[in-house]
N, C-alpha and C positions, 0 to 999 in steps of 0.2 A: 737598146735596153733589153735586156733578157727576161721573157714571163715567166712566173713561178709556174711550178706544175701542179694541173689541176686539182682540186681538192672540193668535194659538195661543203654543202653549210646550211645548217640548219636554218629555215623559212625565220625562224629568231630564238632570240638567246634565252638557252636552257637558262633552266634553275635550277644544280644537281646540287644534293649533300651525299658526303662522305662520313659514315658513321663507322667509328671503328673504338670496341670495348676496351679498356686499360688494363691490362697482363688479364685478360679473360677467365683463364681455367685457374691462375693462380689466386686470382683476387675472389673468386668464387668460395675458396679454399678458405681464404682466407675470412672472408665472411662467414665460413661455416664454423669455423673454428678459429675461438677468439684469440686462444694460446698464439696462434701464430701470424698475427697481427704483427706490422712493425718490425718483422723478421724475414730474415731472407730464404725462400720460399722455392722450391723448384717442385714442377707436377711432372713425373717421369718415372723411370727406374734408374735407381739406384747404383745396379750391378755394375759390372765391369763395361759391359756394349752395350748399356742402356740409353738413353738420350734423353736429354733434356726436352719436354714438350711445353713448358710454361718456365717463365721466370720472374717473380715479383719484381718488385721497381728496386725491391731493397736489394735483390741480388743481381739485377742489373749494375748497380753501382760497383759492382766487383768484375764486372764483364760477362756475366755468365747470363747468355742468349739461348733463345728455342734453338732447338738440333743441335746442339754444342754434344758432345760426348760427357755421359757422368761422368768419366773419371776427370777429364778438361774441366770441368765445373764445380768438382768439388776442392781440387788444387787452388782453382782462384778463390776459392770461399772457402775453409775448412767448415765450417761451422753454417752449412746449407743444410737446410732442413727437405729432404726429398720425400713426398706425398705420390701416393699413385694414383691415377686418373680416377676419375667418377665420369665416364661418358655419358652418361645415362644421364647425371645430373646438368651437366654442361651445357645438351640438347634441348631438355626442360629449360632453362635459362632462356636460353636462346628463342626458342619459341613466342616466349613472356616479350623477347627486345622485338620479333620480328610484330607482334599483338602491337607495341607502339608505333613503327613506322605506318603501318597498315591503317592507324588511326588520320593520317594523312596522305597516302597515295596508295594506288595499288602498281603502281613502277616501283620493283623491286627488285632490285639486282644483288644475291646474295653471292658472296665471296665466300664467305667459309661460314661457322656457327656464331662466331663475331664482330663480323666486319660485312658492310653492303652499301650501294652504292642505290639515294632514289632520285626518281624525277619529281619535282612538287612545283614544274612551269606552270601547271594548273593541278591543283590539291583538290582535297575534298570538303577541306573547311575554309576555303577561299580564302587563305592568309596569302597577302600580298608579297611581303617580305619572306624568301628562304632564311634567311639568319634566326626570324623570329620561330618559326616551323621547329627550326633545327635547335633553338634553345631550350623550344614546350616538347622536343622530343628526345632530348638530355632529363632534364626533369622527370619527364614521366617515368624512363627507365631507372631513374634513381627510386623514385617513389614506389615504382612496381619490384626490383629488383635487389635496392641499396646496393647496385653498384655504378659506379662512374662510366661513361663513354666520352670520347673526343669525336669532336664532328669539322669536317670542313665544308666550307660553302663556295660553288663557283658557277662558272658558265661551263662549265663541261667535266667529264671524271676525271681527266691528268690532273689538275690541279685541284681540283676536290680533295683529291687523296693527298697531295701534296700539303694542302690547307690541315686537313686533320693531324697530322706528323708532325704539324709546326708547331703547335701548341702543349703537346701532352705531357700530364696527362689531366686528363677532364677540365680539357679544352676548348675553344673555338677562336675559328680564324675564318675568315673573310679575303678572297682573291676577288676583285673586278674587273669587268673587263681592262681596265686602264690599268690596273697593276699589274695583268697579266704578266703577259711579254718580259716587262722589268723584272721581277719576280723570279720567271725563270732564270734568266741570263746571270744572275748572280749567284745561284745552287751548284755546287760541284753537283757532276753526271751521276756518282754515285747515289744520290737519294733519288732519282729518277725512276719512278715504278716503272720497270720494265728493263732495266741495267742494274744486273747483279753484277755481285764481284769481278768473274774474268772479263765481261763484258767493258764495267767500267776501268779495269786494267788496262784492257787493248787501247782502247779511247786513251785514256794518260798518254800510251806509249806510239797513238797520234799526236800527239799538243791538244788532246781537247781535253780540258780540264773540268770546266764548266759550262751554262749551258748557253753564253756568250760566244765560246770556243765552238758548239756544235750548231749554234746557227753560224756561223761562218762558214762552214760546209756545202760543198753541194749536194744535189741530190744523188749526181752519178757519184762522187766522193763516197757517198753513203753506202749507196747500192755496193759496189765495189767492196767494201770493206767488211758491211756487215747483213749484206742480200737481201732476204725481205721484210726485214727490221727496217731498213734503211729511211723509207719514206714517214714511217712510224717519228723515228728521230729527226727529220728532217722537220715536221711538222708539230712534236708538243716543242721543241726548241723553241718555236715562234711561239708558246702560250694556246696552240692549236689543236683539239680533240675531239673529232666530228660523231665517234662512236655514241650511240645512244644507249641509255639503263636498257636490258633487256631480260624483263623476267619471264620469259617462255623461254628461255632455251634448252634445251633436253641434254641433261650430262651423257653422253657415252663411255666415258672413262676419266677413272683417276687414276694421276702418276706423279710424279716425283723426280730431279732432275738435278747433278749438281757438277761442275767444272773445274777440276782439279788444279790448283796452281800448279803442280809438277805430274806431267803425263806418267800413267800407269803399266809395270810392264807385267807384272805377274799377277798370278790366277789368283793367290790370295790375300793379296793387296785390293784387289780387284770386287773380292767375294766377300770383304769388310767394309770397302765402302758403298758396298750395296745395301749393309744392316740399316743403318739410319733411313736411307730411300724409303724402305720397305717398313720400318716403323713410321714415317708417315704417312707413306697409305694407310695402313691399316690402322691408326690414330683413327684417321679418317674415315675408315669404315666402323669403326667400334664409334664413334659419336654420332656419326648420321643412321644406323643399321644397313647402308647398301652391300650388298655383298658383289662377286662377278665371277666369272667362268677363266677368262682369258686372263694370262701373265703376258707380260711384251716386255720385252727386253732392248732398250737403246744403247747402241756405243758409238760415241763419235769420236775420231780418232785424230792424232796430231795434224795430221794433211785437211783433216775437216769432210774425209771421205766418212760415211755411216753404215751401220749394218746395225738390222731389226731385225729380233728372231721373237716367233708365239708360239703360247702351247695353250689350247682351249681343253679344258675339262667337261664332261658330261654333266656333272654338279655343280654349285654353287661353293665358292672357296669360304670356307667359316673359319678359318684360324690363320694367323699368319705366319706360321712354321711351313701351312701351304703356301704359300707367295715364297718364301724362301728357299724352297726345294724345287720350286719350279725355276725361279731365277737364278739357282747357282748348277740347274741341267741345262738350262739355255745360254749359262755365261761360259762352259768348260771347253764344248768345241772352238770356240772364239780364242782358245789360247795353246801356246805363246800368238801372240796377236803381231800383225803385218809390221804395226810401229805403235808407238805409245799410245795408252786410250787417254783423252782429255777428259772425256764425260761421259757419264753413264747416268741412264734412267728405267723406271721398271713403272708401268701400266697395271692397272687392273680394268678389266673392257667388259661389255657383252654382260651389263647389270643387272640389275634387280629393282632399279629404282628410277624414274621420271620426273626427279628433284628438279626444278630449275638450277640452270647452273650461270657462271660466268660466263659474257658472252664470246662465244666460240663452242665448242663443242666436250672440249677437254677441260679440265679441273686441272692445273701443273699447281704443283706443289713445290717451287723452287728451293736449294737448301743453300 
């Protein structure tokens, strides 16, 4: 009989929630303005290379998702209503949500302005139940905010976040440890936080379908196919996520990263689908105020071989027409390129700000 490979385990079983806001920036919107209630909603620009950064529930129902392109967005909706961001406002929100978690732990794992991940094995108002925690902490942001959030509850964050997604919106849902395992094995890979698109493509174009198909894998199978993902998939397959909430971790950069169904071969194919990257960083900087010094520029190419180019400035970048002029000096020697680029991503590093971040050290911002 063959031993699984090693993996620690926590001394005993977490009690994580997964709190995550319903359309955030749009329903914010929409609570400020009553006119646009009930209507389908997008926070973004408009223009022609605008992007989509929010989309109501109502205009979800037409397909039109974050990072989608306006003009993609407005074809599937004619009659989308496009609002431009209020960062400032969004931040202030967000503040008010993280003021409720805090009323029960100080493990705080923020993801973005809406979404975070706590530990409440032991709280601060000794609520025995996570579910119960996690219901008096829907409420309260209701009461404090009037707006909705979905929350999931589990023994560790893969399926916490999995739990919040099941429900929405202004949700909750409940994984045990005895649902676990079962739970997963019946999700296609794709809702699997941590398997976007090309990712869950490749897996299809294994047999692994869902997440029955990927515990049937081995490790070396894994390793092999998708490197240092592999043990990652090997292990929430089984309902498994050792990672702890960590809210010390010190962001060093924010990036943004996406995998082309059809490899790229020119400069300005290239240099277009850099604009969305680059509008979420800087989304991202105009909501939190970090700014940074350094551009980085990712291409990983058809072979899966990569090449990183930076360029560090003496000042702080304050617009994002800077991020943009740096990443299309750093993307132009790179072409005509060795063989088709699959994926490109662009950094901003060397910050300004000591936010806790997600844990690891980077902020990706997947599209």
């Amino acid at each position: 009989m063959t031993s699984l490979p090693d993996t620690p385990a926590p001394a005993r079983p977490r009690k994580i929630i997964h709190i995550d806001m319903d359309a955030f920036y749009a329903s914010v919107e929409q609570r400020d303005r009553p006119e646009l209630r009930g209507l389908p909603v997008a926070v973004g620009g408009s223009r022609e290379r605008g992007v989509v950064a929010a989309a109501s529930y109502e205009a979800r129902k037409f397909g039109v998702r974050s990072a989608m392109p306006s003009v993609t967005a407005r074809r599937k909706c004619p009659e989308l209503i496009f609002v431009p961001p209020r960062f400032d406002v969004y931040k202030a929100v967000s503040q008010q949500i993280r003021a409720c978690f805090a009323e029960h732990t100080p493990l705080i794992e923020p993801l973005s302005l809406d979404e975070a991940y706590l530990d409440v094995t032991e709280n601060l108002q000794g609520i025995a139940s996570a579910t119960e925690i996690a219901e008096r902490i829907r409420a309260r942001i209701r009461q404090e905010t009037g707006l909705t959030a979905s929350a999931g509850v589990s023994y560790n964050k893969f399926l916490a976040k999995l739990a919040s997604d099941h429900r929405k919106p202004d949700g909750l849902f409940v994984i045990t440890p005895r649902m676990g395992p079962g739970f997963v094995e019946a999700l296609p890979v794709g809702r699997f936080h941590g398997v976007g698109p090309a990712t869950s493509t490749r897996m299809n174009r294994l047999g692994i379908h869902t997440g029955l198909d990927l515990r049937a894998q081995s490790m070396a199978f894994l390793q092999q196919h998708f490197g240092k993902a592999g043990p990652y998939y090997y292990w929430i397959s089984r309902g498994i996520d050792d990672r702890p909430v960590r809210p010390d971790r010190i962001r060093k950069s924010i990036g943004a990263e996406t995998t082309f169904a059809i490899d790229l071969t020119a400069l300005e194919a290239a240099d277009a689908a850099l604009q969305p990257l680059i509008d979420k960083v800087w989304r991202y900087c105009e909501a939190t105020g970090i700014r940074g010094r350094t551009v980085t520029l990712k291409v990983k190419y058809a072979d899966f071989s990569q090449a990183t180019r930076s360029r560090t400035g003496l000042t702080l970048i304050t617009a994002r027409g800077e991020i943009a002029q740096v990443s299309r000096a750093l993307l132009e020697p790179l072409f005509p390129p060795p063989r088709g680029v699959r994926l490109l991503g662009v950094t901003l590093s060397t910050l300004n700000s000591e936010e806790p971040a997600e844990a690891g050290a980077q902020l990706t911002l997947l599209v």
